[in-house]
N, C-alpha and C positions, 0 to 999 in steps of 0.2 A: 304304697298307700293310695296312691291315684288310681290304679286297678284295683282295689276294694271299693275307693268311692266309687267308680263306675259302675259296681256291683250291687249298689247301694246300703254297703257297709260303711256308718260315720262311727269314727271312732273320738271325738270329741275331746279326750284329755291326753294331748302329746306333750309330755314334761321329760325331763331331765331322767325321772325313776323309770320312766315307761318305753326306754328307748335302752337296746341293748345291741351287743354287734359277737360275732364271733368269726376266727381264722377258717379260712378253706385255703384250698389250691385248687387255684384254677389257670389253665395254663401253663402248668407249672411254677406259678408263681404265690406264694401266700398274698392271701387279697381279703378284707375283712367285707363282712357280711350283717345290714344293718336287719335289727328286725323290732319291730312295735308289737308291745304286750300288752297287757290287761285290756281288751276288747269286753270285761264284765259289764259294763255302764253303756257299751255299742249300742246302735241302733241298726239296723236291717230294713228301715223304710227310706222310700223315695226322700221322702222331707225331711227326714233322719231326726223324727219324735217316735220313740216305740208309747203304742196306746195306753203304759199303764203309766210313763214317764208326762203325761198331757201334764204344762204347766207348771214343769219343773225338768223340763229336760237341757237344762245349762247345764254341764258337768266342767269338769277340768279342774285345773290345778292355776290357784289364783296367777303366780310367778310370769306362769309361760300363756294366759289367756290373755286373747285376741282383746286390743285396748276397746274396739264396739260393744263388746259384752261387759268389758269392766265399765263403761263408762254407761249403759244402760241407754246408749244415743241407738241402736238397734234392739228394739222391745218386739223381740219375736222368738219363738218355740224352734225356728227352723236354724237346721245346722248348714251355713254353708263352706262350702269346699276353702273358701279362702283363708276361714279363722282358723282350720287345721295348720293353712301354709304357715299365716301367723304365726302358729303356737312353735311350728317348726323353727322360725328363726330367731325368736326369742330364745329356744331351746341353745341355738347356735352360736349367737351373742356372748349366752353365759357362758 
Protein backbone atom coordinates (compact mmCIF):
# COMPACT_ATOMS: atom_id res chain seq x y z
CA UNK A 1 0.00 0.00 0.00
CA UNK A 2 2.70 2.49 1.05
CA UNK A 3 4.58 1.85 -2.41
CA UNK A 4 1.38 2.70 -4.38
CA UNK A 5 0.94 5.88 -2.27
CA UNK A 6 4.48 6.63 -3.21
CA UNK A 7 3.31 6.17 -6.71
CA UNK A 8 0.79 8.33 -6.30
CA UNK A 9 -1.84 5.73 -6.31
CA UNK A 10 -4.67 6.74 -3.30
CA UNK A 11 -6.89 4.08 -2.97
CA UNK A 12 -9.35 5.66 -0.51
CA UNK A 13 -11.80 2.87 0.57
CA UNK A 14 -9.90 0.03 2.79
CA UNK A 15 -12.72 -2.00 4.37
CA UNK A 16 -13.21 -5.32 5.47
CA UNK A 17 -14.68 -6.42 1.54
CA UNK A 18 -11.74 -4.71 -0.03
CA UNK A 19 -9.04 -6.64 1.70
CA UNK A 20 -8.24 -10.25 0.63
CA UNK A 21 -5.20 -12.59 1.21
CA UNK A 22 -4.16 -15.94 -0.31
CA UNK A 23 -1.49 -19.00 0.59
CA UNK A 24 1.96 -19.12 -1.15
CA UNK A 25 5.16 -20.86 -0.10
CA UNK A 26 7.81 -19.16 0.44
CA UNK A 27 10.60 -20.53 1.92
CA UNK A 28 9.27 -23.44 2.08
CA UNK A 29 6.81 -22.54 4.36
CA UNK A 30 3.03 -21.71 3.56
CA UNK A 31 2.90 -17.91 4.44
CA UNK A 32 -0.32 -15.79 3.45
CA UNK A 33 -0.35 -13.05 0.96
CA UNK A 34 -2.26 -9.73 1.68
CA UNK A 35 -3.77 -8.00 -1.18
CA UNK A 36 -6.16 -4.67 -1.76
CA UNK A 37 -8.84 -4.72 -4.46
CA UNK A 38 -11.19 -2.39 -5.96
CA UNK A 39 -8.82 0.42 -6.92
CA UNK A 40 -12.27 1.48 -9.21
CA UNK A 41 -12.82 4.88 -7.22
CA UNK A 42 -8.56 5.23 -6.93
CA UNK A 43 -7.01 8.22 -7.66
CA UNK A 44 -3.46 8.61 -9.65
CA UNK A 45 -2.85 12.29 -8.57
CA UNK A 46 -0.29 13.81 -6.26
CA UNK A 47 -3.25 15.22 -4.17
CA UNK A 48 -5.18 12.07 -4.71
CA UNK A 49 -8.52 14.21 -6.29
CA UNK A 50 -8.91 12.62 -10.07
CA UNK A 51 -10.34 15.90 -12.07
CA UNK A 52 -13.63 14.52 -12.73
CA UNK A 53 -14.05 13.33 -8.81
CA UNK A 54 -13.51 17.69 -7.83
CA UNK A 55 -15.82 17.96 -4.84
CA UNK A 56 -16.84 14.77 -4.19
CA UNK A 57 -13.80 12.83 -3.89
CA UNK A 58 -14.53 11.34 -0.09
CA UNK A 59 -14.98 7.62 -1.00
CA UNK A 60 -14.95 4.62 1.45
CA UNK A 61 -16.86 2.66 3.34
CA UNK A 62 -18.67 4.50 6.26
CA UNK A 63 -17.43 1.49 9.15
CA UNK A 64 -13.70 1.65 8.46
CA UNK A 65 -13.39 5.75 7.48
CA UNK A 66 -10.97 7.76 9.10
CA UNK A 67 -13.01 9.54 12.22
CA UNK A 68 -11.68 13.33 10.45
CA UNK A 69 -13.70 12.66 7.49
CA UNK A 70 -16.61 11.36 9.42
CA UNK A 71 -16.57 14.15 11.74
CA UNK A 72 -16.12 16.74 8.70
CA UNK A 73 -13.39 18.50 11.52
CA UNK A 74 -11.09 18.15 8.01
CA UNK A 75 -13.20 19.92 4.92
CA UNK A 76 -10.78 19.12 2.34
CA UNK A 77 -10.76 17.09 -1.37
CA UNK A 78 -7.29 15.86 -0.44
CA UNK A 79 -6.65 12.25 0.45
CA UNK A 80 -4.06 11.81 3.02
CA UNK A 81 -1.77 8.85 3.54
CA UNK A 82 -2.81 8.57 7.24
CA UNK A 83 -6.78 8.04 6.80
CA UNK A 84 -5.80 5.03 4.54
CA UNK A 85 -3.59 3.93 7.85
CA UNK A 86 -6.91 4.83 9.74
CA UNK A 87 -9.02 2.74 7.67
CA UNK A 88 -6.43 -0.02 7.98
CA UNK A 89 -6.94 -0.28 11.79
CA UNK A 90 -10.35 0.01 12.01
CA UNK A 91 -10.34 -2.72 9.54
CA UNK A 92 -8.07 -4.71 12.24
CA UNK A 93 -10.14 -3.91 15.36
CA UNK A 94 -13.08 -5.49 13.64
Amino acid sequence: HYSMWQNNMRHGDISLGNLMYYMEYVGGKETPIGVLNDWDLASNSADGVREVDKGRARTGTIPFAALDLLANAMVTDLRLYRFDVESSIWVLLY
